[in-house]
N, C-alpha and C positions, 0 to 999 in steps of 0.2 A: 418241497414238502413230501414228506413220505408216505407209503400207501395208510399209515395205522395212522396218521396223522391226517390224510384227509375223509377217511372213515371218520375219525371222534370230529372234527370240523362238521360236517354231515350230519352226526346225531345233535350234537350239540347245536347245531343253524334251525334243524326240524322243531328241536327242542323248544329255541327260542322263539320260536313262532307262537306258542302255545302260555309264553310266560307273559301277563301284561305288563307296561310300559309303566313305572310311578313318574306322574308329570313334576313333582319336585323335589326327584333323585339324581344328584350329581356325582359321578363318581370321575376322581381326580388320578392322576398320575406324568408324573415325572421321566422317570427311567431306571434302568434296573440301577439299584441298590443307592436310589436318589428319593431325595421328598423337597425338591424345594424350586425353585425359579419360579415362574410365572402361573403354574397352578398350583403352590405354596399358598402365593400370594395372593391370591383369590379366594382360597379356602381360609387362611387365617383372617381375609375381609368377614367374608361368612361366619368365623366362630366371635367377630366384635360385633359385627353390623348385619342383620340377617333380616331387614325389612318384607323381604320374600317369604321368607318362613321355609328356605329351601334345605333337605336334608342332604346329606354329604358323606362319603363314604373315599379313603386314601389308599392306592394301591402301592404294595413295598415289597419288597423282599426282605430276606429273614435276616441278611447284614444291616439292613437299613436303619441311621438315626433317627425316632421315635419321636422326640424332645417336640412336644408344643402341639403333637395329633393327638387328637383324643381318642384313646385304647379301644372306645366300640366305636371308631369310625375307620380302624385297620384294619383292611384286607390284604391277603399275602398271595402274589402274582402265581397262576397256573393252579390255586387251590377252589375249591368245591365254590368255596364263599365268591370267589372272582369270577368265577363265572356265572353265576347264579346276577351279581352285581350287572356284568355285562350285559345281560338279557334282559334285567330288570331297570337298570337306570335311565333316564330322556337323554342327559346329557353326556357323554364321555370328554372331560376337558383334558389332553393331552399336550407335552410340552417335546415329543418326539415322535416319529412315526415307529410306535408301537405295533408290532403283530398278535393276532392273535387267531386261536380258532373258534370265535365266534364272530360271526359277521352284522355287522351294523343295518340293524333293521330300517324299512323306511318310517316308521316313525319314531328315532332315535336319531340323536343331535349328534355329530361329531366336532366338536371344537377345538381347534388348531392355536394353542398359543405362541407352538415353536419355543427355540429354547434362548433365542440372541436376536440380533437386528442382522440386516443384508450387509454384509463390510463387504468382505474378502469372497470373490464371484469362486459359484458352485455350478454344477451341475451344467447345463447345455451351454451356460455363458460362459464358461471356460474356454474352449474354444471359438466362443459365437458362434453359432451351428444356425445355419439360416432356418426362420421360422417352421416354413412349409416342412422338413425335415426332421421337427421335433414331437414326439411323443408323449402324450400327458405320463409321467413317471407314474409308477402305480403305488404308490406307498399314499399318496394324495387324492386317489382317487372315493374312496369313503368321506373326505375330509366336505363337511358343509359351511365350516364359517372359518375364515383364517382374521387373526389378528395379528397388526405388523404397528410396529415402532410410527411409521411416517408413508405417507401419500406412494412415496419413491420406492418404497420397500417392496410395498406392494406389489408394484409392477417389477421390479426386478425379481422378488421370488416367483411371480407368474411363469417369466420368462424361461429361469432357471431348473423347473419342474417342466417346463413343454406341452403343456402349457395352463397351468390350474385355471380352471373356469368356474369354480365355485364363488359363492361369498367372499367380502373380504371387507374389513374396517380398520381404518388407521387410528388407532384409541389411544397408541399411546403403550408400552409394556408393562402390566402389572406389577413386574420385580422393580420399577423403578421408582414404584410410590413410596418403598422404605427409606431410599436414599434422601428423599428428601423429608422427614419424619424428625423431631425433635427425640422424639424415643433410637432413634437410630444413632442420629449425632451425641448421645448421651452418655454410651458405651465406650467412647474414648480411650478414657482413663482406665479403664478395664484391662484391653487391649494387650497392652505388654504383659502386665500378669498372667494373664488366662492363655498367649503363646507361648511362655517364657522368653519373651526377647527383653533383651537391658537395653535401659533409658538413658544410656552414655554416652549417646552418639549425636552427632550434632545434625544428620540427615539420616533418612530413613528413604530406601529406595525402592519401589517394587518391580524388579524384571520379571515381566509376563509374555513370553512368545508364545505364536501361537504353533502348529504343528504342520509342519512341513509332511507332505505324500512320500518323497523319498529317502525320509532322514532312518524309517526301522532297517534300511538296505545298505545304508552306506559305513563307511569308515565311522570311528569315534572320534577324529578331528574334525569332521564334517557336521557329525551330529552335536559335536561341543563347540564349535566354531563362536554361535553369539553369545553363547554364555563366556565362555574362557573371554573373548575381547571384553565386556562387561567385568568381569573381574579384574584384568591387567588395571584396565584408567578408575576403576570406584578407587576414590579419597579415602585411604584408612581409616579419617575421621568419619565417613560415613558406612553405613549398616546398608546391606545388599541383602533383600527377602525375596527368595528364588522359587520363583509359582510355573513350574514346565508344565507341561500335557501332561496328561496320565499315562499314555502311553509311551513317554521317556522315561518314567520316574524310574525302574528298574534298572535302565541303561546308566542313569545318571549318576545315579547310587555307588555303581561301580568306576565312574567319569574320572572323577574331579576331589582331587583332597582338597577340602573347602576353607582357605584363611578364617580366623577368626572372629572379621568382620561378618563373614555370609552366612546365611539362616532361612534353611531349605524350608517353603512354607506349601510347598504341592499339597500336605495333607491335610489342610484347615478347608475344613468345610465349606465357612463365609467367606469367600473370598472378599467380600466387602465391609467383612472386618476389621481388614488389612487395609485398605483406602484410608480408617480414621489415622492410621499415623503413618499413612504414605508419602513423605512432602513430593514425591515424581514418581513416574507411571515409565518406566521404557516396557515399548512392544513394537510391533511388526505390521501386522495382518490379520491382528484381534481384534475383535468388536468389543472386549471387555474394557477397550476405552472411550465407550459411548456410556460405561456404567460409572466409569473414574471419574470423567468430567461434568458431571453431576456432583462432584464433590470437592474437587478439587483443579485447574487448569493447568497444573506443571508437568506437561507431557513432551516424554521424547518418542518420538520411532527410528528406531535401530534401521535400518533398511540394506544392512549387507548384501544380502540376496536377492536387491530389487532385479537384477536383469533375469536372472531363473528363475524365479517365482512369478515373475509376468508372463513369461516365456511359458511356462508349463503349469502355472494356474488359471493364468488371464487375469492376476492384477487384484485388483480391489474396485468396489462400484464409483467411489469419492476421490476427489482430487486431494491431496494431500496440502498443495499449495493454496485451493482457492478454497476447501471447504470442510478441512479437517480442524481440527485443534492442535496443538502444538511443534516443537521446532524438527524436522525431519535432518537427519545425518546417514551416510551409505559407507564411510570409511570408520575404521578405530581411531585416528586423530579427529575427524569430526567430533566423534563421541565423548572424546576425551575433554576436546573444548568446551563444549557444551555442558558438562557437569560441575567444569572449574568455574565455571560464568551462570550458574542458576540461579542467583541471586542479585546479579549485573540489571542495570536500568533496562540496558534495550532489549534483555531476552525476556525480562518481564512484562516489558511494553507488549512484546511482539506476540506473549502467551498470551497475556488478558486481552489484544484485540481481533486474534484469529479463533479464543475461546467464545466470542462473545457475539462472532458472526456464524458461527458453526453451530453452536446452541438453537440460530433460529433456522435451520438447516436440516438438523437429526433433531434435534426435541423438543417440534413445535406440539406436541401433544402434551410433552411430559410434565406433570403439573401437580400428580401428588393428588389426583383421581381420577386414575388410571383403572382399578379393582372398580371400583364404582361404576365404569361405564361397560367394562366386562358384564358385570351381574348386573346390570339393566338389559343389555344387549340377551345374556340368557333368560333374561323375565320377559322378553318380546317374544325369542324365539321359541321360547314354551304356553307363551301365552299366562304366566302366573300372575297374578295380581300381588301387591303389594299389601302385609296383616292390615 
């Protein structure tokens, strides 16, 4: 931080000393030039369901999609109103570890919703760095109440930060009440229109990886490696909808002259608007297929890079064989088998009954009131009574 930066930190902490706390002001935020995941989800509970009588306030930046926040509930990150909000609000519900230069008074809530579930091992568990050795990371150190997907989560992000000793409740993730929502599954039919993708195709595939530490340094056959294999064996007759990182999408642009069939979808918002006409999910290393199988069980993991990505990530928290959902392959003829056979008796057998033990696994909370035990969980911790 620089010296004029921790001077206004300074006036601005003095400051907030002086501004009182409103006990049911929630002010929400995502991440820069985001409004949605898990304090979305919470806040759009709030603008149906508001038994608290709690008021609420959205932090965005000025690229930010607007659609569905109510215009005097927009605050714009690093402006007058944002911070005035930070000093003023009980609860700060956050879905990343956001900086900022006002500091979290003690009586001001910090709530941690995160932005995914524990998959793919971060932080200390990378290496497995013995206990005694670890340092609570500091970005979590404000944080008072963490919410995680499952029991297991918990203790794996514990570890992975070094060790979070705050609060912590396994509720279940707020983004995951929509998926199971008849208003969600409704929008279907919508789907193709509002991407421009045609309805000609007799499968619909969604390749999601996730993003590799070494791939901005290396070669373009390195960085295109799973994608280019996914293209060679996809069935003409089937449509390939191509979701990379955000931080490939530049690279990618320039990659790959894309066949016919494939339809770059990195820049659609909802990514789980993409699930209603997904009939398979290929990924890696992504937890965004603890959000698909919620919806639907035809999952592949790609897993070319299983021996260096273990090697220089430390792997994933779940066993793929004994506690994940769907059929796992490491070579391009695996891959290739397994696409021409998704329809085969025994790979359907094999998906509905590894789907079906993994569900009570990763989404023993998820239930479709999930937001609901969040805003109870803030009605304790502020002590608000119910209108």
């Amino acid at each position: 931080m620089s010296n004029i930066k921790k001077i206004a930190s300074k006036i601005l902490s003095l400051t907030s000393k002086l501004v009182p706390v409103d006990q049911r002001l929630l002010l929400f935020e995502t991440g820069l030039e985001k409004a949605d995941d898990n304090p979305r989800a919470v806040y759009d509970y709030l603008l149906k369901i508001n038994e608290y009588n709690f008021k609420h306030k959205f932090v965005i930046s000025k690229k930010t999609d607007t659609t569905g926040i109510l215009p005097e509930d927009i605050v714009y990150r690093n402006s007058l109103k944002f911070y005035w909000y930070m000093m003023r609000s009980k609860v700060w519900v956050r879905a990343q570890s956001l900086g900022s230069l006002v500091k979290k008074k003690d009586n001001q809530i910090y709530l941690q919703l995160w932005h995914g579930s524990e998959f793919k091992k971060e932080g200390y568990n990378i290496k497995d760095l013995p206990m005694e050795q670890r340092i609570q990371q500091g970005h979590t150190k404000e944080w008072d109440t963490f919410v995680a997907t499952n029991e297991r989560d918990i203790e794996y992000f514990r570890s992975s930060v070094g060790w979070y000793t705050g609060d912590a409740h396994a509720l279940g993730l707020p983004r995951y009440d929509h998926l199971l929502s008849k208003e969600y599954l409704s929008k279907k039919a919508s789907i193709f229109e509002t991407y421009c993708i045609p309805q000609t195709y007799q499968k619909y595939i969604l390749y999601a990886p996730t993003f590799r530490d070494w791939e901005l340094n290396e070669s373009v056959d390195v960085i295109s490696k799973g994608l280019n294999d996914v293209i060679a064996v996809m069935p003409k007759e089937y449509a390939l909808l191509i979701r990379l990182h955000p931080l490939l999408l530049k690279q990618s642009k320039s990659l790959l002259s894309l066949p016919k069939n494939c339809f770059p979808v990195t820049h659609v918002n909802q990514v789980t608007d993409l699930f209603l006409i997904a009939d398979t999910i290929i990924s890696d290393y992504s937890s965004i297929v603890y959000d698909y199988m919620l919806v639907n069980d035809s999952i592949v993991w790609y897993l070319y890079d299983k021996e260096r990505y273990f090697a220089d990530r430390g792997g994933v928290y779940y066993d793929y064989d004994t506690e994940l959902p769907g059929i796992t392959c490491e070579t391009i003829e695996e891959l290739k088998e397994i696409l021409i056979s998704l329809d085969s008796i025994e790979i359907r057998r094999k998906m509905k009954e590894k789907h079906e033990k993994s569900m009570k696994v990763i989404h023993e909370y998820t239930d479709g009131e999930a937001c609901k035990r969040v805003v109870e969980l803030i009605a304790r911790k502020t002590r608000v009574k119910s209108k």
